[in-house]
FITILO-398523 format. One record per residue: residue number from 1; residue in three letters; x, y, z of N, C-alpha, C in turn. Coordinates in steps of 0.02 Angstrom, whole numbers, plus 50000, padded with zeros to 5 digits. Layout:
<recs>
num|residuo|n.c1|n.c2|n.c3|ca.c1|ca.c2|ca.c3|c.c1|c.c2|c.c3
NUM|ALA|X|Y|Z|X|Y|Z|X|Y|Z;
...
</recs>
This chain:
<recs>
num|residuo|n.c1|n.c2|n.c3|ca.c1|ca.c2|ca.c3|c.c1|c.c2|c.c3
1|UNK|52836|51508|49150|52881|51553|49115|52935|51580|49162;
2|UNK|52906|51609|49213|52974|51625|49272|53012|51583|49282;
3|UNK|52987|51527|49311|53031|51457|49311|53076|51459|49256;
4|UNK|53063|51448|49197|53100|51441|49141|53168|51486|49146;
5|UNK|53141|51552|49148|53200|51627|49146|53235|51612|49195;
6|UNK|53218|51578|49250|53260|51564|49317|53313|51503|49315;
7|UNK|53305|51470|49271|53342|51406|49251|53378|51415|49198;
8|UNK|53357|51447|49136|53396|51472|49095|53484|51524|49113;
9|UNK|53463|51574|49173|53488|51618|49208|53534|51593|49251;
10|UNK|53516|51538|49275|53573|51494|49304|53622|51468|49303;
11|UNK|53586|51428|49240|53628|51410|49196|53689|51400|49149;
12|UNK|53666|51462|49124|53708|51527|49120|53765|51551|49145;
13|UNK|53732|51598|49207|53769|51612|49269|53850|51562|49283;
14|UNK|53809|51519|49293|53864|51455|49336|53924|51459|49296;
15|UNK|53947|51455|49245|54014|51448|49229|54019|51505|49213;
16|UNK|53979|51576|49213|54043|51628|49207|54096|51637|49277;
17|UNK|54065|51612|49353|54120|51614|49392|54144|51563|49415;
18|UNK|54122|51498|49366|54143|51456|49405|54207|51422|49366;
19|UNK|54248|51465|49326|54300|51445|49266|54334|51503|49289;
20|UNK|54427|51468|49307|54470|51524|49291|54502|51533|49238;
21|UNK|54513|51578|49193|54533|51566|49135|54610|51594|49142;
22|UNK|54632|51592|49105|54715|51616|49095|54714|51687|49049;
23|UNK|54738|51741|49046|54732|51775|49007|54753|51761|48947;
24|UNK|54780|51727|48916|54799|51689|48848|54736|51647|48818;
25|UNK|54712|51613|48861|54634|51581|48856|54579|51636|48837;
26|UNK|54583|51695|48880|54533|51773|48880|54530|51800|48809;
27|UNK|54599|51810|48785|54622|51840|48729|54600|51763|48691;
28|UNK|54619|51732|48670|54593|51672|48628|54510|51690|48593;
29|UNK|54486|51691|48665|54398|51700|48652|54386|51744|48618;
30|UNK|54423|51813|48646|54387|51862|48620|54420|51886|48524;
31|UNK|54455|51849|48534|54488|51828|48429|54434|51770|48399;
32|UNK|54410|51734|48442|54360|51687|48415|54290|51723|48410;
33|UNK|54260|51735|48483|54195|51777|48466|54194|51832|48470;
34|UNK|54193|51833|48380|54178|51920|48380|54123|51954|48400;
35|UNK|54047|51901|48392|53993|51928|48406|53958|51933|48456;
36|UNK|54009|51962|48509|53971|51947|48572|53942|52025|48573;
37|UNK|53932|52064|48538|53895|52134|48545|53819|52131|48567;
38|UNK|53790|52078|48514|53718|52040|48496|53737|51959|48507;
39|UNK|53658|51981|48533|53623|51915|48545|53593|51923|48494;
40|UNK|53521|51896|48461|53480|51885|48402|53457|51938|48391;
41|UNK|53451|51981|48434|53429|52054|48417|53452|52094|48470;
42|UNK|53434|52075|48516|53455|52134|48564|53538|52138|48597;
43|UNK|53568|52201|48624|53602|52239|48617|53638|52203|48696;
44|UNK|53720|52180|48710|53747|52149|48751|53785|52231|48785;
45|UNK|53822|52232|48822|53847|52282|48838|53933|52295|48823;
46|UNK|53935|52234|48781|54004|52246|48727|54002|52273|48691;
47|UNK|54045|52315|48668|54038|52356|48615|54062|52347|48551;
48|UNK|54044|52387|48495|54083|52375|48434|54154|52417|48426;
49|UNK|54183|52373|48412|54276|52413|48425|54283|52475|48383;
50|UNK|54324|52528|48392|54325|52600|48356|54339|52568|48292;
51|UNK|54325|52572|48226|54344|52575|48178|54315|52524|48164;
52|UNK|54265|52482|48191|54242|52411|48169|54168|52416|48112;
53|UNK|54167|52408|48081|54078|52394|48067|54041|52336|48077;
54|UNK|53959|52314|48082|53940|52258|48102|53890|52254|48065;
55|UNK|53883|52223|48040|53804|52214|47985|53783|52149|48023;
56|UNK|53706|52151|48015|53669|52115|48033|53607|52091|48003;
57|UNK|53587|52049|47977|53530|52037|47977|53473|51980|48018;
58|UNK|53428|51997|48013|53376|51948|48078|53337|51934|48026;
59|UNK|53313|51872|48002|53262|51825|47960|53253|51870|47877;
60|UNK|53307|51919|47879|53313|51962|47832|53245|51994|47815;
61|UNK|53229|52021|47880|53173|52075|47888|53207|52132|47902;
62|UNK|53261|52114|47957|53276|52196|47966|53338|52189|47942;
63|UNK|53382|52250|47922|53455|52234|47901|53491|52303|47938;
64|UNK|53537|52298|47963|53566|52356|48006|53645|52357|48019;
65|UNK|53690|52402|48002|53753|52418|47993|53768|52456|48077;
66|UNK|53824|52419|48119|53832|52456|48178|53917|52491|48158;
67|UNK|53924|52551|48192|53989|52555|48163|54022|52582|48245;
68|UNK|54077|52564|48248|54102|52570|48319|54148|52642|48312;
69|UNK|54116|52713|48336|54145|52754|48339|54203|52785|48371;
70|UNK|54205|52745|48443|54266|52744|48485|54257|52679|48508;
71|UNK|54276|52687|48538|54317|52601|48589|54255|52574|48628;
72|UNK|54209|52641|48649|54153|52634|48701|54085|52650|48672;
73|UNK|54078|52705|48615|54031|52726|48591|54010|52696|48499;
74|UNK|53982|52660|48490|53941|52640|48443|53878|52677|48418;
75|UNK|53860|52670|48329|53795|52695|48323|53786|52655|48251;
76|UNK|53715|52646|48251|53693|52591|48205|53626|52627|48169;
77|UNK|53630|52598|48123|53566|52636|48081|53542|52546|48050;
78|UNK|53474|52565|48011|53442|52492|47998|53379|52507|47983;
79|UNK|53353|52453|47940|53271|52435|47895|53258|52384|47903;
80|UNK|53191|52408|47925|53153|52327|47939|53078|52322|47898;
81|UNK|53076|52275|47853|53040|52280|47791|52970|52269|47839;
82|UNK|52932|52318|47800|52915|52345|47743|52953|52395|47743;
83|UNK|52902|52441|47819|52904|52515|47789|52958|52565|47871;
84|UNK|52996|52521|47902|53038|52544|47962|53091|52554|47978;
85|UNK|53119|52623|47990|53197|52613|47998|53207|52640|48074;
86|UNK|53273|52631|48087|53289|52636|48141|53361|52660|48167;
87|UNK|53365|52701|48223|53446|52695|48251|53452|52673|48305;
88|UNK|53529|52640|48333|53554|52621|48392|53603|52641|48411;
89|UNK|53602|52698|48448|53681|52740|48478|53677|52693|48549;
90|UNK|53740|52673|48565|53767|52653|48621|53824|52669|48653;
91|UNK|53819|52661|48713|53879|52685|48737|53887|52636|48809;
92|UNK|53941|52622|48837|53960|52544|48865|54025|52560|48885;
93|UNK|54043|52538|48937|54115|52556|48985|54120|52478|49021;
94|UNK|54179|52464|49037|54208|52422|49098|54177|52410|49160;
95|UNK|54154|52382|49201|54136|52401|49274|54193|52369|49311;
96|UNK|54210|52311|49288|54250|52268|49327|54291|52211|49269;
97|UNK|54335|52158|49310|54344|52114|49244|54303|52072|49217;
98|UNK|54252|52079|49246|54186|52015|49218|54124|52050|49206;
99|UNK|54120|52123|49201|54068|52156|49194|54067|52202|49167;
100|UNK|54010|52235|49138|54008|52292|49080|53955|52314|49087;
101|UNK|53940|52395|49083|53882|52422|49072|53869|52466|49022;
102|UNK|53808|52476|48965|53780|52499|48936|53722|52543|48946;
103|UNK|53726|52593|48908|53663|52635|48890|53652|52652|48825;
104|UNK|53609|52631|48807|53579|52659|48737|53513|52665|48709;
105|UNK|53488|52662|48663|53410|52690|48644|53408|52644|48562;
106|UNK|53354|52632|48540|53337|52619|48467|53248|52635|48481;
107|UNK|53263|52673|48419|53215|52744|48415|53188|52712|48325;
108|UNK|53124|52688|48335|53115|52679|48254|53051|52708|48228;
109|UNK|53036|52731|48158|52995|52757|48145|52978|52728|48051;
110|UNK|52907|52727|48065|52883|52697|47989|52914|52763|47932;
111|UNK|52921|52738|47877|52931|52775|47838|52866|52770|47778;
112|UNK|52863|52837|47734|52807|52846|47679|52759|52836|47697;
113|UNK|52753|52862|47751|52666|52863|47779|52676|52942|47803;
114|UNK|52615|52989|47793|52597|53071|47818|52615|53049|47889;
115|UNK|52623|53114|47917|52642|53119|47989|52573|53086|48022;
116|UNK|52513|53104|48005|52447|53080|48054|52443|53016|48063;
117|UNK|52464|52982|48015|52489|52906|48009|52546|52874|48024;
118|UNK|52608|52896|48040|52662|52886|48056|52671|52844|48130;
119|UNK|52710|52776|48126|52714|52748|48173|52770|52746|48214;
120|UNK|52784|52767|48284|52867|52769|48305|52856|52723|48367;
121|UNK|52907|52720|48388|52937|52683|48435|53005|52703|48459;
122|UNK|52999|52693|48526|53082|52724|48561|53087|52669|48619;
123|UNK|53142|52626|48613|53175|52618|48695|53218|52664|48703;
124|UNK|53240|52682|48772|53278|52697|48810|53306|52633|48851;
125|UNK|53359|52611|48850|53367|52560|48887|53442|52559|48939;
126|UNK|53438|52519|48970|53522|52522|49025|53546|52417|49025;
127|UNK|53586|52418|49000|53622|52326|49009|53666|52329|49057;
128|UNK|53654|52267|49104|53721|52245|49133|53751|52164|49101;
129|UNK|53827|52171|49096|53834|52113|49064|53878|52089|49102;
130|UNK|53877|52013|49111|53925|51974|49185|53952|51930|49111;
131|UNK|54028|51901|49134|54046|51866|49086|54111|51894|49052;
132|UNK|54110|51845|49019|54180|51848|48954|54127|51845|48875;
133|UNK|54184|51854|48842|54143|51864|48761|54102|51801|48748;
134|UNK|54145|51765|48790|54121|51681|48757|54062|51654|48786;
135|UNK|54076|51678|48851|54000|51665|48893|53969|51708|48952;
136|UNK|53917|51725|48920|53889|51780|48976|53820|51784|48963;
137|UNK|53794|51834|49025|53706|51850|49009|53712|51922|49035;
138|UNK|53666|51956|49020|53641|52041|49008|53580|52028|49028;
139|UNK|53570|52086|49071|53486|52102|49111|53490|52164|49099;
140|UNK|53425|52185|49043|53435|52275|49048|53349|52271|49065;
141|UNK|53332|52335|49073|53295|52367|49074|53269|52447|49046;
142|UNK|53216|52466|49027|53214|52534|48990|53133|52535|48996;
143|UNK|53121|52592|48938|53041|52622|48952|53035|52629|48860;
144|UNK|53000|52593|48838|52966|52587|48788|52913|52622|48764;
145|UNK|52892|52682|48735|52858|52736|48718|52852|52719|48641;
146|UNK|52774|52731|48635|52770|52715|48562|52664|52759|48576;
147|UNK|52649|52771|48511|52615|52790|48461|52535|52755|48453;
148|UNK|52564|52662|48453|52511|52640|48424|52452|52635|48474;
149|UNK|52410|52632|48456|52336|52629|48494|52342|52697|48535;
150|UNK|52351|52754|48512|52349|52789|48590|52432|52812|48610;
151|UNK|52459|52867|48620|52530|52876|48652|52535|52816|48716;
152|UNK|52598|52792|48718|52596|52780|48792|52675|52748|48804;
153|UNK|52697|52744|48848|52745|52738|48892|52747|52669|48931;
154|UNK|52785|52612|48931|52787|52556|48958|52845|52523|48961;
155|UNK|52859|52502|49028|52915|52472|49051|52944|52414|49013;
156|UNK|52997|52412|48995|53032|52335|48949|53072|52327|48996;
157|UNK|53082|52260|48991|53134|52223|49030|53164|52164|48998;
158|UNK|53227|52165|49003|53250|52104|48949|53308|52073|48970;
159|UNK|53303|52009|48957|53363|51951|48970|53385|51931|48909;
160|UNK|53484|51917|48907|53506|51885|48863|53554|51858|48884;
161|UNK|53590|51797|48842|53636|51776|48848|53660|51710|48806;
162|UNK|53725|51707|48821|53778|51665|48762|53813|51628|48781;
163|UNK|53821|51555|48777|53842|51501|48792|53873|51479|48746;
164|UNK|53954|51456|48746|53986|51445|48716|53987|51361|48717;
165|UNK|53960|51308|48674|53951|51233|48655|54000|51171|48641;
166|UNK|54038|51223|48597|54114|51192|48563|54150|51254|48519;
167|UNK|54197|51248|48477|54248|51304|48477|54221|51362|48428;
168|UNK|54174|51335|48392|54131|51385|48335|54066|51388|48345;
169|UNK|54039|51334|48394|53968|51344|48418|53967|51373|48460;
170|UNK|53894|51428|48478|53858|51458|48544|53819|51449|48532;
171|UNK|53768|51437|48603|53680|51439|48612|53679|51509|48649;
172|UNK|53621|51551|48588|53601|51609|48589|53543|51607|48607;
173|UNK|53518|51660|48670|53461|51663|48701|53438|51730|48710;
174|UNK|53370|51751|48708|53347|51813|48735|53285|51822|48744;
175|UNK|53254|51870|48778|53169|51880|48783|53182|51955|48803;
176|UNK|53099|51958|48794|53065|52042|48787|53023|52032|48838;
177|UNK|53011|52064|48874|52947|52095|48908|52923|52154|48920;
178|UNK|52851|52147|48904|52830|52226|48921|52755|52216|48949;
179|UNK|52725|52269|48977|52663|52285|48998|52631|52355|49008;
180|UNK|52586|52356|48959|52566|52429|48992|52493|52424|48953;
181|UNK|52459|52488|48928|52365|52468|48916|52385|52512|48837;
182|UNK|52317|52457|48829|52304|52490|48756|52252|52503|48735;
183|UNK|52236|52549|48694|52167|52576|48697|52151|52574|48615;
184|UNK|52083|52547|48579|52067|52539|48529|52002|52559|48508;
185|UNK|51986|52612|48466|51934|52633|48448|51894|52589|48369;
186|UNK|51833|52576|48380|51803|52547|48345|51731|52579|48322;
187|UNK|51704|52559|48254|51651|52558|48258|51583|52525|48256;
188|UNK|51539|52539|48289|51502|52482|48296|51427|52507|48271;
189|UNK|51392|52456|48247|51330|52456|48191|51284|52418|48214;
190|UNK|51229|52458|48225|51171|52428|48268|51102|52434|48228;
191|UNK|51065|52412|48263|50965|52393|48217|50958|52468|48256;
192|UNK|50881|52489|48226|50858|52550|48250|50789|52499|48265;
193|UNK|50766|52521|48318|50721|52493|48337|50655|52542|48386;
194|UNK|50600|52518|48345|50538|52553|48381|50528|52544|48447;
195|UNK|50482|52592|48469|50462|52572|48568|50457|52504|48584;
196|UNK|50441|52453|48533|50414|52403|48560|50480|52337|48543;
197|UNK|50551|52357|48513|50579|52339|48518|50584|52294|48441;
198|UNK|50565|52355|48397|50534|52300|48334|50618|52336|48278;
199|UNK|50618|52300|48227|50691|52313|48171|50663|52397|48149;
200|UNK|50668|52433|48137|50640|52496|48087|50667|52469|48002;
201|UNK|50617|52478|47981|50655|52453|47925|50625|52527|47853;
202|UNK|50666|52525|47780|50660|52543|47731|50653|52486|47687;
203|UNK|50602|52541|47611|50625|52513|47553|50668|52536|47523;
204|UNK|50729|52525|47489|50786|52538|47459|50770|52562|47393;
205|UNK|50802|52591|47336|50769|52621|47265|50785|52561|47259;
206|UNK|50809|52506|47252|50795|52454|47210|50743|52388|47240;
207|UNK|50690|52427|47294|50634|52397|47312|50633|52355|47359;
208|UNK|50716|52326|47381|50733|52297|47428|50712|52336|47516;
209|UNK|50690|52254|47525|50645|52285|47621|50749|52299|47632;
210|UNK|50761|52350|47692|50801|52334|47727|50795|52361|47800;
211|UNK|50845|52374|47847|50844|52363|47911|50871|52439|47911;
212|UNK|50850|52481|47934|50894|52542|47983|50939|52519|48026;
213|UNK|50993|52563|48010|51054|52565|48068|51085|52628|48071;
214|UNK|51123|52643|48145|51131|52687|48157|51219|52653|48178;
215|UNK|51274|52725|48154|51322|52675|48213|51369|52741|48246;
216|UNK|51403|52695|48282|51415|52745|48328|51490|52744|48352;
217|UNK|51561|52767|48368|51615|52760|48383|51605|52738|48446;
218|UNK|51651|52688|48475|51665|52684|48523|51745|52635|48551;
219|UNK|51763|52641|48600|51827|52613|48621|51832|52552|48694;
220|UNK|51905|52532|48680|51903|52485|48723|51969|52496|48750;
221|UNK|51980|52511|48819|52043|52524|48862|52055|52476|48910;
222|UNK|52116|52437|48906|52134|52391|48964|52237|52384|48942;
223|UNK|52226|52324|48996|52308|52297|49010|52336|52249|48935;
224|UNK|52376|52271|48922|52419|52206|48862|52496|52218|48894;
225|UNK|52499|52140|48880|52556|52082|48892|52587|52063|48842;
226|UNK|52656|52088|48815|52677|52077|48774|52768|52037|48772;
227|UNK|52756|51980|48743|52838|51952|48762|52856|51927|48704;
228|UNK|52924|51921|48678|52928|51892|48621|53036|51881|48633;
229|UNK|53014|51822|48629|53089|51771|48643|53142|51740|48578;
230|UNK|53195|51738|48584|53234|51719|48521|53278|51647|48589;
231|UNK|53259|51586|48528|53351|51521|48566|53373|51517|48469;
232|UNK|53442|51510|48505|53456|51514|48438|53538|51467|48431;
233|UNK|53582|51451|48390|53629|51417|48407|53682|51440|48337;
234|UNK|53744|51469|48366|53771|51515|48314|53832|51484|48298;
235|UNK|53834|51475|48235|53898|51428|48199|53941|51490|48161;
236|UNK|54001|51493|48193|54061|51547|48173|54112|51521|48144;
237|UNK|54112|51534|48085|54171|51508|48020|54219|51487|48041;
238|UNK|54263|51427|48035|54317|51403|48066|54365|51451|48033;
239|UNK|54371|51459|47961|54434|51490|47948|54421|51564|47954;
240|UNK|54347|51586|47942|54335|51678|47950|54288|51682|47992;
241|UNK|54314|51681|48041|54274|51693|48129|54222|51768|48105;
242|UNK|54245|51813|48064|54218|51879|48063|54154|51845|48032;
243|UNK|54123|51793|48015|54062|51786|47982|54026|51730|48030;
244|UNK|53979|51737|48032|53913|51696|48085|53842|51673|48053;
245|UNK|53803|51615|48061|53764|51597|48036|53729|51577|48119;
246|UNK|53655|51599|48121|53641|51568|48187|53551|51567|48151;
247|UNK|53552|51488|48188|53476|51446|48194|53423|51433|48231;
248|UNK|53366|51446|48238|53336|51436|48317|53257|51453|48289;
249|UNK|53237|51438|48346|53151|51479|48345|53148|51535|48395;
250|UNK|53084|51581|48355|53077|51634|48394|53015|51642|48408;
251|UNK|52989|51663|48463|52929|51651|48499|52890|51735|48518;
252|UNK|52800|51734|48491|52799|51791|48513|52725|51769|48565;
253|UNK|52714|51804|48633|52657|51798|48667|52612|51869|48687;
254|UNK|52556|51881|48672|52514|51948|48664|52452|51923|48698;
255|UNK|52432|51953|48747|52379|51947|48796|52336|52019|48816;
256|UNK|52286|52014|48836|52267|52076|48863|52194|52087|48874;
257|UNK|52155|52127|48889|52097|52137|48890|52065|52142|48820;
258|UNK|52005|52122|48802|51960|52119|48751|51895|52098|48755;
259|UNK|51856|52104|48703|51772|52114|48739|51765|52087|48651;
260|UNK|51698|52041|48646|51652|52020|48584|51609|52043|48565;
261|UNK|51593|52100|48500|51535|52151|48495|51518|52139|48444;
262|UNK|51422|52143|48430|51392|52111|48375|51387|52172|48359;
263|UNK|51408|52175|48264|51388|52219|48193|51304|52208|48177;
264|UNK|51281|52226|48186|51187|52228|48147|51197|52263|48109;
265|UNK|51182|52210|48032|51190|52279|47946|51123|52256|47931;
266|UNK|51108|52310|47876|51044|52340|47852|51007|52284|47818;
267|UNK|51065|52231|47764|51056|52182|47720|51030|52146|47744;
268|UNK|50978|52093|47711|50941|52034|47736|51000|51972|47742;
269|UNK|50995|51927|47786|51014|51863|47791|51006|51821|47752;
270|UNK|50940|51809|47693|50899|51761|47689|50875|51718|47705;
271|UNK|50866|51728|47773|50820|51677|47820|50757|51721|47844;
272|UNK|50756|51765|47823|50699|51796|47859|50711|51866|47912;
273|UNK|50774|51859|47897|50789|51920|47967|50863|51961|47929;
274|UNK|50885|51980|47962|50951|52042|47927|51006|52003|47973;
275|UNK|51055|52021|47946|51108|51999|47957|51152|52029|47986;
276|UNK|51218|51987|48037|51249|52024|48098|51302|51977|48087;
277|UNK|51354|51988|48138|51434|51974|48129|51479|51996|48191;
278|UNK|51495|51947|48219|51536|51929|48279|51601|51965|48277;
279|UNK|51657|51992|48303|51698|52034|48317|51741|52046|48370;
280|UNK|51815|52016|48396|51859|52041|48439|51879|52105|48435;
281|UNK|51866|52138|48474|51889|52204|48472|51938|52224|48557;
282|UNK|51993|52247|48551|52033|52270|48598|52117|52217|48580;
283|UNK|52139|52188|48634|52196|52160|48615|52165|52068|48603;
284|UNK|52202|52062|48557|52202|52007|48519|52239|51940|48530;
285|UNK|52218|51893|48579|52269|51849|48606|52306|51797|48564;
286|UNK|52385|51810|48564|52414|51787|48494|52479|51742|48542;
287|UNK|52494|51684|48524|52562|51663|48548|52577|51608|48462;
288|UNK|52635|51628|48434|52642|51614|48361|52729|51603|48377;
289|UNK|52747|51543|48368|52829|51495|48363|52838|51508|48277;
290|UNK|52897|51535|48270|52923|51541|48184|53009|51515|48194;
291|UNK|53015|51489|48158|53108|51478|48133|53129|51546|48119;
292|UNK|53178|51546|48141|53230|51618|48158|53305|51616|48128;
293|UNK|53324|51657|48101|53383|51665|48050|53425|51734|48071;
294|UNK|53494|51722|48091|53513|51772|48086|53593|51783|48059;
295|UNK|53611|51823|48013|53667|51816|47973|53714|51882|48007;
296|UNK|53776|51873|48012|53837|51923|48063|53872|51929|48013;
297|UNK|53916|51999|47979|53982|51983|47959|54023|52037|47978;
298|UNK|54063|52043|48003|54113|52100|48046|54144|52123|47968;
299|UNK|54172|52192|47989|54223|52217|47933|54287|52262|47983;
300|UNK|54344|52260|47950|54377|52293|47982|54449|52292|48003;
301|UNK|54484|52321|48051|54557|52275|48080|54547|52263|48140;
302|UNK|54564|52186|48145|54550|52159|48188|54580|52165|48251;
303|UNK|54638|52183|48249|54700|52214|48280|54676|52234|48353;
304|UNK|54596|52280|48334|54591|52340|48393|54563|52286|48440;
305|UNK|54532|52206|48459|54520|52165|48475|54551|52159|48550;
306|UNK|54628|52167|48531|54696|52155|48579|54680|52195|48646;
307|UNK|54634|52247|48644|54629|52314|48664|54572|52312|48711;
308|UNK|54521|52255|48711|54484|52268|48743|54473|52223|48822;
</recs>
């Protein structure tokens, strides 16, 4: 996987300095790609122009409107089905002619669930972006704080970037990383058993032998590994550049500590003995490839473009 990010990154890299462009060529690009704000989801350190709006959708799970408040500062609101919405204030300046930096946050929280149940999530994050609209990559980093299993606090780190193919094509790239522990409380159901190591058992009112059990809470605390990657390849309208269609797979990988704990219930088996049931409990090792969809359409005057 490092290997991979290191070749991808290169890749990349290599023709943002290894092309001089003309400023007539500069301006060209940036009238062609409008969508260099986003990559498939995550956030480039271009901004959305004052007066611009940006709708988005990703596999039309989440759907989210960015609206460009000044020249530098953006803020985006958005739903991601079922039950999640979300905002993205950004804010993003110049560093140089081939570089840009960002700061911003997307802060999301379940909706129609009581507060005791309520699920949130916050990055805080910082992008640097090397490049022109047409081709570039972004390395941010931030601290990911969320709710589930337990409060906790964990470092994200993320790569993106956009390769321009032919005059309406780009290959769109990005990944997630994170690490930090998660903690999961369970319960677990055991035989009651005499000194000598025998089932305790009852008769039930309906005369049935069964098994005593007793159970008891308990938890499981360790490390999870969490990454989840978008390639994608984005076809921009020849005659209305303001609209985008982009194709790809998206990849998610979940690792971590976990332990196998046997259930003992009261009910007979029918073999002669009572019956029990096998169980992962803690993090759940998942790596799952899906087709990825993501739909762009700008609104606005295009005008303010000239400007940036």
């Amino acid at each position: 996987m490092k290997k991979l990010i290191l070749l991808l990154s290169l890749a990349v890299s290599f023709p943002l300095f290894a092309q001089e462009e003309t400023d007539s060529v500069e301006n060209n690009m940036k009238h062609l790609n409008l969508h260099a704000t986003r990559y498939a989801f995550s956030p480039s350190a271009y901004p959305v122009p004052r007066g611009m709006v940006y709708y988005q959708t990703f596999d039309f799970i989440t759907h989210d409107i960015q609206v460009g408040v000044t020249d530098n500062f953006s803020m985006g609101v958005g739903y991601g089905l079922p039950l999640f919405a979300y905002v993205t204030p950004k804010y993003s300046f110049e560093l140089g002619k081939k570089s840009r930096l960002a700061i911003g946050d997307i802060a999301t929280s379940s909706m129609f669930l009581s507060a005791e149940n309520a699920i949130r999530a916050n990055i805080a994050y910082g992008a640097l972006t090397l490049g022109t609209p047409a081709t570039n990559i972004t390395f941010g980093a931030g601290l990911l704080s969320h709710n589930i299993g337990g409060k906790s606090n964990m470092p994200i780190a993320n790569i993106g970037a956009m390769q321009q193919v032919s005059k309406n094509i780009y290959m769109v790239f990005e990944l997630w990383g994170t690490k930090g522990n998660y903690t999961e409380t369970y319960t677990k159901s055991t035989w009651m058993r005499d000194g000598a190591g025998n089932i305790l058992t009852e008769t039930n009112p309906w005369g049935t032998v069964v098994a005593k059990t007793t159970t008891k809470e308990e938890s499981i605390t360790g490390p999870i590994n969490m990454v989840f990657g978008n390639l994608q390849f984005r076809f921009i309208g020849s005659r209305v550049n303001t609209s985008s269609w982009s194709f790809g797979l998206s990849c998610y990988s979940q690792s971590g500590k976990n332990a196998t704990i046997t259930n003992e219930y009261s009910y007979s088996d029918y073999q002669g003995g009572f019956s029990s049931s096998q169980e992962t409990v803690g993090v759940k090792n998942r790596f799952v490839v899906l087709p990825s969809i993501t739909f762009v359409k700008k609104f606005g005057d295009l005008s303010v473009l000239d400007n940036m």
